[in-house]
N, C-alpha and C positions, 0 to 999 in steps of 0.2 A: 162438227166442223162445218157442214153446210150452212148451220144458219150464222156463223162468223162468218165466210166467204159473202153470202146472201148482205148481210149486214155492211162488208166492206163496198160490194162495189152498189148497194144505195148511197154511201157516201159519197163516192169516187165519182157517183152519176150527177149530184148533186155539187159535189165541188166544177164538174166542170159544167154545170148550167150555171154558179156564180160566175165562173171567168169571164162566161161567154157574153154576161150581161156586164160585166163590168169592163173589156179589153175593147180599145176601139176596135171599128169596123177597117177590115184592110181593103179597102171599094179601090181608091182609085192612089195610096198610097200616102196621101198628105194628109196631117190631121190640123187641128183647131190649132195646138199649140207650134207646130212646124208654119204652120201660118202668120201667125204673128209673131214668130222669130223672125221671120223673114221681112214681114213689113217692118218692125224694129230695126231691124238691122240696113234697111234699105233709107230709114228716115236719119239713123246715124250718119250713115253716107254721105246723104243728101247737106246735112248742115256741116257737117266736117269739108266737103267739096264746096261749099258755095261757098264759104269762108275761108278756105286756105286761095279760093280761086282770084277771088276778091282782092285778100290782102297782098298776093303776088302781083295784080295788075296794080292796084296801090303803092308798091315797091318799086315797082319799075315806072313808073310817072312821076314818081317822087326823085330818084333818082335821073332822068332824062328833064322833067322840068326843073328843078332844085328848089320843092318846096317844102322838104321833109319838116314835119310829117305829116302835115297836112291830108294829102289826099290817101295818105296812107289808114289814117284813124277816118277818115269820110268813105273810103273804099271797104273798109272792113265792116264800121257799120252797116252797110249797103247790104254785104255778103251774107253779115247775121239774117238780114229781115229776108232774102231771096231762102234762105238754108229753112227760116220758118215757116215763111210762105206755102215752099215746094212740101214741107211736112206738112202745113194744113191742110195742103191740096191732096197729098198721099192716104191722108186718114179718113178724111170725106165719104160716107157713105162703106164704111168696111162693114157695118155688119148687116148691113143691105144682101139680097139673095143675089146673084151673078144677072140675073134676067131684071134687076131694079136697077143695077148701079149705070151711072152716068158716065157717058165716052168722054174720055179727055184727050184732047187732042197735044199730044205733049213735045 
């Protein structure tokens, strides 16, 4: 029976030295993939706001000047390229170390 016991926890020693190489590190909480959910999810933001912001102010000039819809379709393109813009600016330098990446003043 000893060398079944002996036997099991060489496995059990060796299953948990696999985990421990393969489970991220819990350092500071956040990992690689919680990372770029976040940036994803902040760049969605960004072009969805710049574009809903856009064509609203295009709707309301369109509607007070009466040039529908004109500044409506010139407002919204607008939005598109500021929603890209602020994504090109957000991705810049992401997988730069915290001590390389460049201050943007925003």
């Amino acid at each position: 029976m000893t060398n079944d016991e002996d036997k099991l926890k060489t496995l059990q020693a060796q299953i948990d030295a696999l985990k421990a190489k393969t489970e991220p590190a819990k350092g500071d909480g956040t990992t690689a993939d919680s990372r770029a959910m976040s940036v994803g999810m902040r760049a969605g933001t960004e072009l969805v706001g710049a574009t809903v912001g856009a064509a609203l102010i295009g709707y309301g000039l369109d509607r007070w000047l009466g040039t529908k819809p004109w500044l409506l379709i010139v407002m919204l393109l607008l939005g598109i390229g500021a929603g890209f813009l602020n994504i090109w600016k957000l991705t810049q330098n992401q997988d730069a170390p915290p001590s390389e990446k460049k201050i943007q003043d925003n």
